[in-house]
N, C-alpha and C positions, 0 to 999 in steps of 0.2 A: 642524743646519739646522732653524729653528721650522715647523711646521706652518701653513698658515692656518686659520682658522676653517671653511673648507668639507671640507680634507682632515681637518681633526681630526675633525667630523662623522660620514665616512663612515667613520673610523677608519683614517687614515692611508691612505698613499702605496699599500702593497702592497696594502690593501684595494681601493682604485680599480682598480687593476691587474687585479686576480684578477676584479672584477666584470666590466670590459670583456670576460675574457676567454670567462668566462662567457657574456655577453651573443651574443658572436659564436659562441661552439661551440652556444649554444640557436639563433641565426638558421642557420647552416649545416645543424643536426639538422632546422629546420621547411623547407628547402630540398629537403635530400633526401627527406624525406618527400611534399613534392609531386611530383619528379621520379617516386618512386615509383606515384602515385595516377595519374599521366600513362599511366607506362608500361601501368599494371592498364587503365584507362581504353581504353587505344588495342589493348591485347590484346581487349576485348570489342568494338570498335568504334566506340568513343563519345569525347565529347570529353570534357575536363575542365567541368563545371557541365551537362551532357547530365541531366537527367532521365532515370533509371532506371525502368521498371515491372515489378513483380513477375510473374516467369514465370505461365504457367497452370498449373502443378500445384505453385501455394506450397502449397496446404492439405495435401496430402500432406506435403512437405516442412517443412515447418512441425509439422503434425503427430508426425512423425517423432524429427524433433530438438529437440523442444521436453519430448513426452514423456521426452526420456533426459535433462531437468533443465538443458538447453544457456538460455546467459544469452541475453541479446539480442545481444550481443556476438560471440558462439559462431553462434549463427543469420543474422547477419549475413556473417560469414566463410562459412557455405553458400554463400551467394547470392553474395560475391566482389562486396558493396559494404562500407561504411562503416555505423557504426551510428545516422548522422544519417541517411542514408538508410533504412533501415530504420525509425525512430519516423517518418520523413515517410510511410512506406507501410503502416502503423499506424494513422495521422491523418487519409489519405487514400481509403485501401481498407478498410472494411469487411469484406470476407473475409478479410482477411489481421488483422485485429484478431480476429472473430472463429476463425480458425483457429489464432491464438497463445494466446486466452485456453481452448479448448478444450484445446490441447498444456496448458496449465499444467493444466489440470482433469484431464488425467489423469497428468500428473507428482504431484499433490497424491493425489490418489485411490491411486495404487502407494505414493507414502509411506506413508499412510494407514493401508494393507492391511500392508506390512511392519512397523509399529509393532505392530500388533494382533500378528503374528505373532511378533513376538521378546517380547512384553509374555505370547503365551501359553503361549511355549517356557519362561515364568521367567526374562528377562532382566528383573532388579531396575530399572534405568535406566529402561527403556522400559516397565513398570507403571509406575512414578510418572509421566514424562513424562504418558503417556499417561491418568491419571488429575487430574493437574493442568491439560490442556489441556482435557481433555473434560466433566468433572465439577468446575470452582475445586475440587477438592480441596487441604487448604494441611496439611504437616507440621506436627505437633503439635498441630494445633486442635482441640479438644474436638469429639466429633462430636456435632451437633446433630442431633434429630430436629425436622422443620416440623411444627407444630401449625398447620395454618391455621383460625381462628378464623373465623366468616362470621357478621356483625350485620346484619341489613336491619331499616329504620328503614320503617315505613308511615306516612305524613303525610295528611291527611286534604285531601282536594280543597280547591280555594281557597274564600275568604268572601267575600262583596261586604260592602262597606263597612260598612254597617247591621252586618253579620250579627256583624261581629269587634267595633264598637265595644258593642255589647250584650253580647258575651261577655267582654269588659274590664270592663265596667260590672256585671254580675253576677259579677266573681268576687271585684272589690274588694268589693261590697257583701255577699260572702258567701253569697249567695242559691243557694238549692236551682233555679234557673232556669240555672245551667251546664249539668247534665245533660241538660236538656232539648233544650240550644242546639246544646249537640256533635251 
């Protein structure tokens, strides 16, 4: 039996098939999952599209799980919303942006500290690391010493008009009258 041109397209008969099937196992999976958001929803109180606010001791919380490296993701799941909810109270609150950006200051800061620490136990990895992050240190590059050079140019105050076209005119003509002019 010939193909038509639209089943040939999609690449045949089975292909169509398998897509539909596809198409409905993905609508039945985004089905459950709001059934599910319903249920979390109604276990706290709230309806489905309810505006959430961040408890009063996020900054703790936040804090907390932020410093042990937790994504937004992870931090979200604390608080037992979504992580679209969370970047809205990010965007929104203030503390809660500043109590996340502080959690990562001090996830970054204990990195930080531990780098240094394996870098001065002699773990080879984390000297380099640690020296390429912090000093563009680059394997094999000749080491340069900086010779910084310093040239300051002194320019002599400005001339009114007169003053420059006389010292034009006396240098073309040669005249012992530059010296005077400078």
């Amino acid at each position: 039996m010939p193909l038509d041109d639209e089943a040939r397209k999609r690449g045949g008969i089975k292909s169509a098939a398998k897509r539909s099937a596809q198409l409905k196992e993905r609508n039945e999976r985004r089905d459950i999952r709001g059934q599910i958001a319903a249920l979390a929803a109604n276990k706290r109180g709230l309806q489905i599209g309810e505006k959430v606010s961040p408890p009063a001791n996020v900054f703790e919380i936040l804090r907390a799980v932020g410093a042990k490296g937790a994504t937004k993701t992870e931090a979200a799941q604390v608080f037992g919303i979504n992580v679209r909810t969370f970047n809205r109270w990010l965007d929104e609150y203030p503390e809660v942006q500043e109590a996340w950006e502080e959690a990562k200051m001090l996830e970054h800061d204990m990195l930080v500290n531990k780098l240094f620490s394996l870098a001065m136990e002699g773990n080879v990895i984390a000297i380099l690391f640690a020296l390429k992050a912090r000093f563009a240190y680059v394997e094999g590059a000749a080491a340069t010493t900086q010779n910084n050079v310093s040239i300051t140019f002194n320019l002599p105050g400005a001339k009114t008009p007169e003053q420059y076209r006389a010292t034009i005119d006396a240098v073309h003509s040669g005249s012992s009258e530059v010296k005077a002019l400078e």
